[in-house]
Backbone bond lengths (Angstrom), bond angles and torsions (degrees), N, CA, C in turn:
res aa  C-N    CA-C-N  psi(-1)  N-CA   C-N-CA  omega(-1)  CA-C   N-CA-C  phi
1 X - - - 1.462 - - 1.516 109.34 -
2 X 1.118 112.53 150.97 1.334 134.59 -177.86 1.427 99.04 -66.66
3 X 1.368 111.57 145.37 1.844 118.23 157.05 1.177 109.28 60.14
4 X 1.448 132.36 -168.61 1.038 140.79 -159.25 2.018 119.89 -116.52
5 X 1.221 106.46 123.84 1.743 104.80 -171.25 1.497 107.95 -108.60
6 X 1.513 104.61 125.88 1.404 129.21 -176.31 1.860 103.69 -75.59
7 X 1.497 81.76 102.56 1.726 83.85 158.14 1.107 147.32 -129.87
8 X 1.753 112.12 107.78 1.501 109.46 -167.20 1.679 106.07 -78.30
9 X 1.396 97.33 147.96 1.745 133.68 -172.97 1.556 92.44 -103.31
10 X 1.285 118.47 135.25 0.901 153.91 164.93 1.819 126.18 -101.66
11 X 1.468 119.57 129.83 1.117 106.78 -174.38 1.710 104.63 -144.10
12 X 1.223 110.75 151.07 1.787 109.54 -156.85 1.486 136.06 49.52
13 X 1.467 135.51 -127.29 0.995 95.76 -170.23 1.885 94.94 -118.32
14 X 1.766 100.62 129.89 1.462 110.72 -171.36 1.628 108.52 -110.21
15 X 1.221 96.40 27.43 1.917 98.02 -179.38 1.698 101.45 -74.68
16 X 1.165 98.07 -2.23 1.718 80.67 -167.67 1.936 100.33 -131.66
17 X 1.680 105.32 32.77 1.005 121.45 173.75 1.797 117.47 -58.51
18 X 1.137 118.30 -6.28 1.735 132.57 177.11 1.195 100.83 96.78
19 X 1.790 135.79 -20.08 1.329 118.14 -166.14 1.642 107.64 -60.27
20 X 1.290 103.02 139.98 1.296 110.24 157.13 2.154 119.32 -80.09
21 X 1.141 100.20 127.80 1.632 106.49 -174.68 1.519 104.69 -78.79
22 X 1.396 137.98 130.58 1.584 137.00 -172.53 2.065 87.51 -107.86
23 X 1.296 117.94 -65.44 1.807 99.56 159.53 1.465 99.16 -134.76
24 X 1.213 105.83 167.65 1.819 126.88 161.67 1.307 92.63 107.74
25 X 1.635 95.03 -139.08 1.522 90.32 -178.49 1.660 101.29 -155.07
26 X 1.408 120.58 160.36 1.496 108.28 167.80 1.728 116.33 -66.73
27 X 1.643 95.16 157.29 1.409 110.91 -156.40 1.740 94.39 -72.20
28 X 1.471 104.22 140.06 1.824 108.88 174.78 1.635 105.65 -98.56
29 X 1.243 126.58 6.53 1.280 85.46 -157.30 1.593 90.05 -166.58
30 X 1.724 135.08 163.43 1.745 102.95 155.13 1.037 153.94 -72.12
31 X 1.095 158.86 -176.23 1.698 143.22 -159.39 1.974 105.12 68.10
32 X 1.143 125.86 -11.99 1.676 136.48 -163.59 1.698 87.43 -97.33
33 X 1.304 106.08 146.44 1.474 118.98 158.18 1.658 94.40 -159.28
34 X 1.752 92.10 162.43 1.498 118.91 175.63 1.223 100.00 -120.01
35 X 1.743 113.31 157.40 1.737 110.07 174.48 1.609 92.14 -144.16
36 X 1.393 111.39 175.38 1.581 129.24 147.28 1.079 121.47 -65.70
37 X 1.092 125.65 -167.53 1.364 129.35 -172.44 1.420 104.80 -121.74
38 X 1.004 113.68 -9.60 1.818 124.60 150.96 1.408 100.81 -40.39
39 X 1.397 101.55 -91.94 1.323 140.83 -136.96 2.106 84.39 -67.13
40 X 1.146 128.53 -50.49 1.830 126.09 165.81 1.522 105.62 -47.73
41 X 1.440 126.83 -41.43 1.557 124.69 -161.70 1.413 96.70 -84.85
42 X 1.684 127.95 -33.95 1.737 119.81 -171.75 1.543 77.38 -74.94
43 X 1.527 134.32 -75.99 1.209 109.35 -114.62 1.893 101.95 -102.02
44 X 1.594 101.11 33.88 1.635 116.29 -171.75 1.787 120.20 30.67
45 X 1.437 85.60 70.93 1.394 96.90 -177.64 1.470 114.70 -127.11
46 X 1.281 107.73 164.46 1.309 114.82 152.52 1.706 158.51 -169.92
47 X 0.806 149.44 171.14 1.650 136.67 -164.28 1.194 111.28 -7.50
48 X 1.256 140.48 81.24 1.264 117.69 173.34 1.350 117.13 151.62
49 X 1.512 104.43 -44.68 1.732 123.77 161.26 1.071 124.40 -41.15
50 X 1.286 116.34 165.42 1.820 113.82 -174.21 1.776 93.32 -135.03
51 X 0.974 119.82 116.95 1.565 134.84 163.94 1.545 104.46 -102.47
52 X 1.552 87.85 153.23 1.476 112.73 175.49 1.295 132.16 -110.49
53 X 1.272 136.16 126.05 1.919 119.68 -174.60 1.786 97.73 -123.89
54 X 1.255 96.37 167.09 1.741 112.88 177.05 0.994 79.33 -105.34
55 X 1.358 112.45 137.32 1.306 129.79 132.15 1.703 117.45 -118.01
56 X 1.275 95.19 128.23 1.892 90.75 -175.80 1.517 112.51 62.13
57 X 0.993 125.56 -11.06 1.659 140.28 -176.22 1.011 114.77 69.48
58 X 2.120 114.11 56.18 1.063 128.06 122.66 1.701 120.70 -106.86
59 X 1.146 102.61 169.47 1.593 108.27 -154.11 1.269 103.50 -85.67
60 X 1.076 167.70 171.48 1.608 166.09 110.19 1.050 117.69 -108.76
61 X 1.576 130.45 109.88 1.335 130.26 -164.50 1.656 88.42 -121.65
62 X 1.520 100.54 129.85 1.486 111.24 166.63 1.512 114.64 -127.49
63 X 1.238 125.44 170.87 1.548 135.46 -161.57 1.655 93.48 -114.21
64 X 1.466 131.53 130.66 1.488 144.04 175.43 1.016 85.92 -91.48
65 X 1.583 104.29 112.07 1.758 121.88 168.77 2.249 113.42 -91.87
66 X 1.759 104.19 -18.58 1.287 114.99 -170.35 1.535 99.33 -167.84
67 X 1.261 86.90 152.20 1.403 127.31 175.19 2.040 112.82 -79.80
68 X 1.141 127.93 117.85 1.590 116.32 -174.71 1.156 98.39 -106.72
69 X 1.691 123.25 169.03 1.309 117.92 178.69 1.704 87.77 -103.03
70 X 1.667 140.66 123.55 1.182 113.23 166.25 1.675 97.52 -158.08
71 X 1.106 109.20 91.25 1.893 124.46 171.76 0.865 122.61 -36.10
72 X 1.480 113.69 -45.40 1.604 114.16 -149.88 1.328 127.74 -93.18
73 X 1.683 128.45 40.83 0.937 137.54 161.49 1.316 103.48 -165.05
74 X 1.642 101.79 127.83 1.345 118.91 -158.41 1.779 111.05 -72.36
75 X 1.804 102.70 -27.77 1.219 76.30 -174.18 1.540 119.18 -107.27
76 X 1.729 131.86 -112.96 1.511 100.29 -163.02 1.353 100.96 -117.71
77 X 1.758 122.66 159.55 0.902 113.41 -171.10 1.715 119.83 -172.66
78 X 0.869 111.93 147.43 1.830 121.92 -143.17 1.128 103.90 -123.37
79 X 1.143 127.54 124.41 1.719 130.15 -179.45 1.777 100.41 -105.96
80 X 1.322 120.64 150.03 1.653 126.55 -169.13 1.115 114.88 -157.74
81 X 1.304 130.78 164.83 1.604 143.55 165.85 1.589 91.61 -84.51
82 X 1.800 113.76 150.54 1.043 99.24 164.90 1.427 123.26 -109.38
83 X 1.726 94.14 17.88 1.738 67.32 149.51 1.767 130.27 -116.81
84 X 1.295 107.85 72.58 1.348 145.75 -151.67 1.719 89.55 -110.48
85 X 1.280 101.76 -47.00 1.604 101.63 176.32 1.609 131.10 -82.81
86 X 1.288 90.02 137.21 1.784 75.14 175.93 2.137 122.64 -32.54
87 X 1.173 100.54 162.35 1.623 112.65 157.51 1.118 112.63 -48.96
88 X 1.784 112.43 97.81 1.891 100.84 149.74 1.303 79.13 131.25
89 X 1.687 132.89 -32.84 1.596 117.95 -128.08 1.601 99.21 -134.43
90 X 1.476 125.13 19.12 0.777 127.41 129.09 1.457 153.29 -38.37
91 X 1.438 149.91 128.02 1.133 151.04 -115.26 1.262 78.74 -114.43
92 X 1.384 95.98 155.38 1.795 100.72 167.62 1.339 113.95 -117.32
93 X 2.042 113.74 146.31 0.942 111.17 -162.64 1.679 120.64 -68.22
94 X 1.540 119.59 134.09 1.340 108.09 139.43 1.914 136.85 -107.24
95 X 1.186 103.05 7.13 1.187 89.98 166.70 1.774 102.39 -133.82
96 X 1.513 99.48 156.74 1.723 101.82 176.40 1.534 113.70 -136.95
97 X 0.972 109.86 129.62 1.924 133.60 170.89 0.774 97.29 -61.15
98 X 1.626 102.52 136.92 1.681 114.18 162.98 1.535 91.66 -127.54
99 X 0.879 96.42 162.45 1.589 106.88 -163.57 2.083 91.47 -151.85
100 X 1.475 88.19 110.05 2.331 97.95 -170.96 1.693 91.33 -102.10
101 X 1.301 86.99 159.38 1.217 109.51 170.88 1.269 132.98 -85.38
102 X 1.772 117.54 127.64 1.622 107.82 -166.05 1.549 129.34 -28.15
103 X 1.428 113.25 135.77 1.722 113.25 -164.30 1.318 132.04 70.91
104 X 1.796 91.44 12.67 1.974 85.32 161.77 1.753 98.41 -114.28
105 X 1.636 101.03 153.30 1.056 117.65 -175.19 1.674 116.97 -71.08
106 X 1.171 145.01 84.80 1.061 155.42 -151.40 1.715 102.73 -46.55
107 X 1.524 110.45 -46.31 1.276 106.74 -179.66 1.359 115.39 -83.13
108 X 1.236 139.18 -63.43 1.443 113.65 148.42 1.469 125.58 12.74
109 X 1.419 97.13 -95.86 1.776 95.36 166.95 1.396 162.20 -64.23
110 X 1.670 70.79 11.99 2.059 95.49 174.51 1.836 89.40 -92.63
111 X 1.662 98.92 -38.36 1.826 93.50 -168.17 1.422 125.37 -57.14
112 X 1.541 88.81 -41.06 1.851 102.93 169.25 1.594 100.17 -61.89
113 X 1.022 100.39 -81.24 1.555 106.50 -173.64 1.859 110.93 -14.95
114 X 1.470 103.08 -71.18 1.438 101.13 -172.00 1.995 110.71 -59.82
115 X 1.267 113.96 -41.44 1.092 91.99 171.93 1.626 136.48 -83.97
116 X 1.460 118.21 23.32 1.666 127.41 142.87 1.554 112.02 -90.40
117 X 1.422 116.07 -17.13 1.525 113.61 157.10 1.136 131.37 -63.54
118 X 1.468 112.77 -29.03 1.892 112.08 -157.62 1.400 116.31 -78.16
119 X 1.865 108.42 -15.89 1.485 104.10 146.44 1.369 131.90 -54.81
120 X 1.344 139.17 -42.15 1.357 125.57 139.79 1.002 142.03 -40.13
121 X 1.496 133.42 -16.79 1.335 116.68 -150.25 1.453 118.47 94.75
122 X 0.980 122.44 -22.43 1.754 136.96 -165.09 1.426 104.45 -72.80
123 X 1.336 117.99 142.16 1.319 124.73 155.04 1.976 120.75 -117.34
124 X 1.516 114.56 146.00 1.469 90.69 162.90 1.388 89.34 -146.11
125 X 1.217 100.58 151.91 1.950 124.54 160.09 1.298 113.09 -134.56
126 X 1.531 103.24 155.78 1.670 111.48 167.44 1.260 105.42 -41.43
127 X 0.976 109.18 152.23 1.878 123.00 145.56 0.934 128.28 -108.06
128 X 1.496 113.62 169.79 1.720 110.37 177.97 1.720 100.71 -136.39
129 X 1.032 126.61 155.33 1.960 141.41 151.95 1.578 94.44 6.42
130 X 0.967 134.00 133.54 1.291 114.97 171.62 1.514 101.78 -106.28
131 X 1.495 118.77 -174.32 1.402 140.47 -150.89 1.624 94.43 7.49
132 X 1.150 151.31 41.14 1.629 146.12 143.64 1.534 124.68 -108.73
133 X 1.040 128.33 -47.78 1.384 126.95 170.45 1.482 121.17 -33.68
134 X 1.276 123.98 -57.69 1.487 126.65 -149.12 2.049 75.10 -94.76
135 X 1.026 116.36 -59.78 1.950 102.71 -162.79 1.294 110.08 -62.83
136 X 1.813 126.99 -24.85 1.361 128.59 166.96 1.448 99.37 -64.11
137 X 0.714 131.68 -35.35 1.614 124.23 -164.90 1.738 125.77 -97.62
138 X 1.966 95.57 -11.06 1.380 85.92 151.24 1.441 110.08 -110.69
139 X 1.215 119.65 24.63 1.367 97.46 160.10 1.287 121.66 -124.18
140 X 1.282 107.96 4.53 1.669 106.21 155.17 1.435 105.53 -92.52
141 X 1.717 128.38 -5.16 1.753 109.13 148.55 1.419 102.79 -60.50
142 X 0.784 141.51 -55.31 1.738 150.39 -140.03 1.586 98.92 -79.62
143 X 1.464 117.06 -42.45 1.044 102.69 174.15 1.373 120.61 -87.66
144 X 1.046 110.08 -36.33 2.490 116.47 161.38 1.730 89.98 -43.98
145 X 0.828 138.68 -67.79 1.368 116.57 -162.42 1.644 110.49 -61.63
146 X 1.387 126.47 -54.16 1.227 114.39 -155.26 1.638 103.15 -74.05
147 X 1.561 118.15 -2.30 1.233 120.66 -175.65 1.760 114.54 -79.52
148 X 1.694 95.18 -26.00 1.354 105.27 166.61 1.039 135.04 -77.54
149 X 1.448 115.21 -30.71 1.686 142.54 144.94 1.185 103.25 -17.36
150 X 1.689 112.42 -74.25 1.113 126.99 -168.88 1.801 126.52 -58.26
151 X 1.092 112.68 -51.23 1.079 140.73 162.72 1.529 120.12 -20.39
152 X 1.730 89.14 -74.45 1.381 106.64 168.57 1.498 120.04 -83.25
153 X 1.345 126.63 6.04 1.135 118.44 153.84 1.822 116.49 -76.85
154 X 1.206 104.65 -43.95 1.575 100.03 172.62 1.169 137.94 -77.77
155 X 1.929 92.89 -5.02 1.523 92.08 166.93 1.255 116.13 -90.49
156 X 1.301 126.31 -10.26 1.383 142.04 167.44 1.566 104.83 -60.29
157 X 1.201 113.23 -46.23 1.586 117.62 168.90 1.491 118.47 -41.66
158 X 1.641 98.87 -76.30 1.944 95.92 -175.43 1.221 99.25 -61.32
159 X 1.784 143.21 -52.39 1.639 125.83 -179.84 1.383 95.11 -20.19
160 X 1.480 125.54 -86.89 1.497 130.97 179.28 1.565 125.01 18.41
161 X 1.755 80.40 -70.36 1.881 107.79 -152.19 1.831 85.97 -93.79
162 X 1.337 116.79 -43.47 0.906 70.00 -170.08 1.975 133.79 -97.23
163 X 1.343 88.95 5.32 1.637 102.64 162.32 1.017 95.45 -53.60
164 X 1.613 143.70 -72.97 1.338 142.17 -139.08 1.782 110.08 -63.59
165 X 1.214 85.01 -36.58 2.061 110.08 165.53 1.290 104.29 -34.74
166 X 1.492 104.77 -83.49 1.361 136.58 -160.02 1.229 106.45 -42.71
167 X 1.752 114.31 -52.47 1.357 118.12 -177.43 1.686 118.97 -81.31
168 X 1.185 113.82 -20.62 1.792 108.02 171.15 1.724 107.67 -82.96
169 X 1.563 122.52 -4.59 1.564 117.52 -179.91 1.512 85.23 -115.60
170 X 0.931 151.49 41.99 1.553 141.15 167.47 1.930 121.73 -53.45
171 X 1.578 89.79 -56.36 1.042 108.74 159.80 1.383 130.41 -63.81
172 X 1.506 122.52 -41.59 1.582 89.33 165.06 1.384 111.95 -77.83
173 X 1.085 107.48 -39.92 1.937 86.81 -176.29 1.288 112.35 -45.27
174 X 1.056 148.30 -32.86 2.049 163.24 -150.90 1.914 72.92 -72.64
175 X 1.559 100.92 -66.51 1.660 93.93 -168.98 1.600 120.38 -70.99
176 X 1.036 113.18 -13.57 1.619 112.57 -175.22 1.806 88.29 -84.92
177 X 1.461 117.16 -40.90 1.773 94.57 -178.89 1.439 111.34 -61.35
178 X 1.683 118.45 -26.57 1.449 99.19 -144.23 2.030 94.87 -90.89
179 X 1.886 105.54 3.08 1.206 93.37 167.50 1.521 116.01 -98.00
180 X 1.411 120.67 43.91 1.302 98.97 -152.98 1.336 147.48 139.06
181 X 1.527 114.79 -48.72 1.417 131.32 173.13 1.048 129.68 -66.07
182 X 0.992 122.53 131.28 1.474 121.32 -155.17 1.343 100.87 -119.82
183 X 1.671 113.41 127.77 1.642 117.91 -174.45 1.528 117.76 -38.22
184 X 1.291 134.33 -9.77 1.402 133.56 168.86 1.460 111.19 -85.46
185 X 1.655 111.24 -42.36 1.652 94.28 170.26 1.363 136.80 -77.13
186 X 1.965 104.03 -4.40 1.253 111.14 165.03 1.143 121.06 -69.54
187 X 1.510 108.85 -41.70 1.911 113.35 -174.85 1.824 87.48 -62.16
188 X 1.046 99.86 -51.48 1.679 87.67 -172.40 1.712 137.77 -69.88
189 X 1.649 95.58 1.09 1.111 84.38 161.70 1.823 118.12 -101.84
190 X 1.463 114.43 -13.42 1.230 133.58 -156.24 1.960 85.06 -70.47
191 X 1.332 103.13 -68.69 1.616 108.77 168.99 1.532 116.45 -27.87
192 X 1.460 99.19 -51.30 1.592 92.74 -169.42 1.649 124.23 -63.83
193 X 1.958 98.56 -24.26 1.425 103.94 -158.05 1.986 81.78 -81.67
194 X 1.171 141.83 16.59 1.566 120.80 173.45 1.244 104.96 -121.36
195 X 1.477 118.29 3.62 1.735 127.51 -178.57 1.513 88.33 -54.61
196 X 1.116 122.63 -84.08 1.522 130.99 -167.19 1.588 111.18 -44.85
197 X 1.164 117.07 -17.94 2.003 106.57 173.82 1.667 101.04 -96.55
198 X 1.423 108.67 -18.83 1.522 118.31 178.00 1.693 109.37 -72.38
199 X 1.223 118.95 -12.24 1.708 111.11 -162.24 1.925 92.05 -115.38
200 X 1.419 110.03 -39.32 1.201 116.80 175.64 1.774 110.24 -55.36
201 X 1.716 99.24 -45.19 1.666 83.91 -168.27 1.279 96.09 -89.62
202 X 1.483 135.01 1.48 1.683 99.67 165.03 1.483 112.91 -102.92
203 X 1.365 111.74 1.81 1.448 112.81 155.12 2.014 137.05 -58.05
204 X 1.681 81.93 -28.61 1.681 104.79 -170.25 2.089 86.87 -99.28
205 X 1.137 128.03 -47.64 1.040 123.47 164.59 1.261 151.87 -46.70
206 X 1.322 97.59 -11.33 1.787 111.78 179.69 1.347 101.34 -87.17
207 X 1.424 108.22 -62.74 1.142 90.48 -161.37 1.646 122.30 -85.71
208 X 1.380 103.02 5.36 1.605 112.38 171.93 1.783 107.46 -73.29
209 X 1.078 113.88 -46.56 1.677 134.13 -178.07 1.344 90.37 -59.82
210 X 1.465 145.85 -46.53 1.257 145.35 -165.68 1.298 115.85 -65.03
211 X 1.284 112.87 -51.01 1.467 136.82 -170.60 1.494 106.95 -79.48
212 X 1.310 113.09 -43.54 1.513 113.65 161.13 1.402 122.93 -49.26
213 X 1.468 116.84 -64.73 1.505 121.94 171.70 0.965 116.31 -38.78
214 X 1.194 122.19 -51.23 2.024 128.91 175.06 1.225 80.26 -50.06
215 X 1.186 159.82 -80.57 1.629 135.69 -82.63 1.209 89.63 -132.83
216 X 1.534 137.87 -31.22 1.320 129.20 167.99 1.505 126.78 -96.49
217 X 1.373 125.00 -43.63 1.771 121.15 161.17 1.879 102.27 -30.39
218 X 1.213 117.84 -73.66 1.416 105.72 -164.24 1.727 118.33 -56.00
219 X 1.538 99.25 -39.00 1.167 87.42 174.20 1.639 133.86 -64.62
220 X 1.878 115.07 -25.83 0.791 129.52 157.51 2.006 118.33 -21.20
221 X 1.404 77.99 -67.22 1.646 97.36 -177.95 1.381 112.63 -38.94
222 X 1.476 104.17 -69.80 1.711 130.37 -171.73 1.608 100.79 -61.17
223 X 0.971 117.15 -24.16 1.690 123.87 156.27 1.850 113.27 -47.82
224 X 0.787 96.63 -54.17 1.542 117.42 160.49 1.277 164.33 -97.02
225 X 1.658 105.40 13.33 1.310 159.99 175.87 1.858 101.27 65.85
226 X 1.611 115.58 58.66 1.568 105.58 -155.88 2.124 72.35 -136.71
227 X 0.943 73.78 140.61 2.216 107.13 170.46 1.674 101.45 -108.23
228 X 1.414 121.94 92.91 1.456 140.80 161.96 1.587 101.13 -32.31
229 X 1.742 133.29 142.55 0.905 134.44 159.56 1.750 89.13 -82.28
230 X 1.838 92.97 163.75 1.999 102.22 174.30 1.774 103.21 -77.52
231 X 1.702 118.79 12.39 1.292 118.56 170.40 1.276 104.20 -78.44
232 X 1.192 126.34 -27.91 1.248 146.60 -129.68 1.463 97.53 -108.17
233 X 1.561 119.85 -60.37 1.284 123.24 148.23 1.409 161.76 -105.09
234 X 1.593 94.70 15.41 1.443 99.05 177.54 1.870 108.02 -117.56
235 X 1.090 103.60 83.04 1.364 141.59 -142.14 1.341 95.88 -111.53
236 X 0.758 134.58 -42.32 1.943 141.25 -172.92 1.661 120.47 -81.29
237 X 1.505 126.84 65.49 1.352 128.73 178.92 1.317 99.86 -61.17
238 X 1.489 91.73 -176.36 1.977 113.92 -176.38 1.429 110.35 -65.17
239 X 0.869 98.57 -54.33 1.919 109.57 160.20 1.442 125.38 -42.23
240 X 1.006 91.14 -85.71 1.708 85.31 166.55 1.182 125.57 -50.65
241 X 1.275 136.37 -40.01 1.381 127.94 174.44 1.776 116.88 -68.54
242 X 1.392 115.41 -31.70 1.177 116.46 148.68 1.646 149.54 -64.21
243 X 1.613 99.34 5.09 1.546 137.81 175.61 1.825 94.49 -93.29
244 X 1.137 93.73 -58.84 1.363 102.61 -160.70 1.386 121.44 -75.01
245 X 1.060 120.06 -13.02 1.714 158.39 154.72 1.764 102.74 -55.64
246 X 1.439 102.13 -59.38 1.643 101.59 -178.42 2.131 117.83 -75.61
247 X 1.590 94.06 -12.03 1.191 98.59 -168.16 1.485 120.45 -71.18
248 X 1.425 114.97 -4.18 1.122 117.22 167.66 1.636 105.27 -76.08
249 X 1.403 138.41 -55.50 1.259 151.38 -157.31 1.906 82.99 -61.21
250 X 1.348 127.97 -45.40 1.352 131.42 -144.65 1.525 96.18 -82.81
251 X 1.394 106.60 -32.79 1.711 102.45 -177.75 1.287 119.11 -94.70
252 X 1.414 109.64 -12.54 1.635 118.97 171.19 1.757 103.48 -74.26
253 X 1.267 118.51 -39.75 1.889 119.65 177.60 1.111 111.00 -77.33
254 X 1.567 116.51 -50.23 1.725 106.24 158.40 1.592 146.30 -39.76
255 X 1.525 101.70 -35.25 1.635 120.70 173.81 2.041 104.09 -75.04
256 X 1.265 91.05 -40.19 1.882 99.62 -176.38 0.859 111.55 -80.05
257 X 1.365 138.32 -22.21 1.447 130.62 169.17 1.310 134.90 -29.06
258 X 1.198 98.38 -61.38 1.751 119.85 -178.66 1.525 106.84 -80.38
259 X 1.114 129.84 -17.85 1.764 125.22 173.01 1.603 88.09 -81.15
260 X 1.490 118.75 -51.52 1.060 107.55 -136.74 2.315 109.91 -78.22
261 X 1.734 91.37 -20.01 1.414 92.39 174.44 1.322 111.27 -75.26
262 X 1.321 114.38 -38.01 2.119 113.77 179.02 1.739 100.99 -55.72
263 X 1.720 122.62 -50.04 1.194 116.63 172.19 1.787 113.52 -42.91
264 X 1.079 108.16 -57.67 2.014 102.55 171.58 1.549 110.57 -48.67
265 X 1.591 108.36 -45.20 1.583 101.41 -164.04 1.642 114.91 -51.61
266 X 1.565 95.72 -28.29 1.740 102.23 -150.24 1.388 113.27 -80.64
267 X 1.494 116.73 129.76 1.257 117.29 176.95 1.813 128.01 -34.13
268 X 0.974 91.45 142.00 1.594 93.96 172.78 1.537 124.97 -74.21
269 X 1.319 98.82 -11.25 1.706 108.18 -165.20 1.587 89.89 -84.76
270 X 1.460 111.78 -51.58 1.456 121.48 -175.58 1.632 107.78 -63.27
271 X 1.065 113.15 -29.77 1.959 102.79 170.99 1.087 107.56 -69.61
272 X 1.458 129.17 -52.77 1.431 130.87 -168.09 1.686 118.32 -65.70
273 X 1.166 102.77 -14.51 1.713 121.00 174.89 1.796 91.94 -76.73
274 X 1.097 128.25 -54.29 1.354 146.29 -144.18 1.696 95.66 -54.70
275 X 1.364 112.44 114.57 1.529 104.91 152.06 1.428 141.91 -87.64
């Protein structure tokens, strides 16, 4: 491989280092390493292989037991036990995990913490998952927006249809008020007549939106030489998919709303004129 590969050493127990695993598993033991999906695509490898690095110009050959999810440095890079390295020639640590016990406030105890450090030189802060936080989070912005995009494009749709409604039945409604109807059973019937295009399109929508997500999140990634953790995409509980199921019914009453209250407002004298 080209250039130079960053490899952090690991020492005690680093299973609970935040990486997220995309397959395999984190390394138990020395001779074990984890990588990105960078660092498998430069150096054409994979799950299972054993690569070699100089260090100091001795050799260290370890076996890729997993795949990590970790973005945030473009170039290549190898996660390890340290005792992966020969005797003696191990790196020395600069940073150290703390790992608290359920019900302490993590930030709190970075604050204490760092300030019995700052006589050294030392710093500490919470942490978070590493290379996942900040790219999960712009792309569930990226995707909250285009969902609103979306949204309001189809609610722009039934507004459409059903103004166009409103105005070719003018006249009977003019006669259904003047027997009777009362501006609540108009809004309520105007709603009712898009219930049925509302249940159909989130019926035809689920599972189209489903099949899409599979087929575009990963590719997203591979757009960018990145392997999605299943945090990353298996994103859709019972709940939510049963939200998302009703969201057709929700954007069909949302778009009708506003035709459908001006339809109550409007005189009856003026419908019954209406040709």
């Amino acid at each position: 491989m080209a250039g130079t590969t960053t490899v952090f050493a690991f020492t005690g127990d680093s299973s609970r280092a935040g990486y997220r695993m995309v397959t395999g598993h984190w390394f138990q033991g020395p001779g074990e390493a984890v990588a990105p999906s960078t660092f498998l695509t430069e150096a054409a490898a994979e799950v299972g292989d054993s690569v070699t690095f100089q260090y100091h110009g001795r050799a260290v050959t370890v076996r890729i037991v997993g795949e990590v999810f970790d973005p945030h440095m473009q170039t290549n890079e190898l996660l390890t036990d340290a005792g992966s390295f020969p005797a003696g020639t191990a790196p020395r640590p600069d940073t150290w995990a703390i790992y608290v016990k359920p019900g302490t406030d993590p930030a709190a105890y970075a604050t204490a913490l760092g300030g019995a450090l700052a006589p050294l030189g030392l710093t500490a802060q919470a942490g978070q998952q590493h290379g996942s936080s900040d790219v999960i989070a712009a792309l569930n912005s990226l995707t909250a927006t285009l969902t609103l995009l979306l949204v309001l494009v189809a609610g722009l749709g039934v507004f459409n249809t059903v103004v166009l409604e409103i105005r070719e039945r003018v006249r009977d409604m003019g006669v259904a008020k003047a027997l009777g109807m009362t501006p609540r059973q108009t809004v309520g019937m105007v709603l009712a007549s898009v219930l049925l295009v509302g249940v159909v399109g989130g019926a035809i929508g689920l599972p189209a939106g489903l099949a899409l997500h599979g087929l575009t999140l990963p590719a997203m990634g591979h757009s960018a030489g990145l392997d999605f953790p299943a945090a990353a995409t298996d994103v859709f509980g019972t709940p939510t998919l049963v939200l998302l199921a009703l969201g057709g019914v929700l954007i069909a009453v949302l778009g009708a709303l506003l035709p459908a209250v001006r339809a109550a407002r409007a005189r009856t004298v003026t419908a019954l004129r209406a040709e």
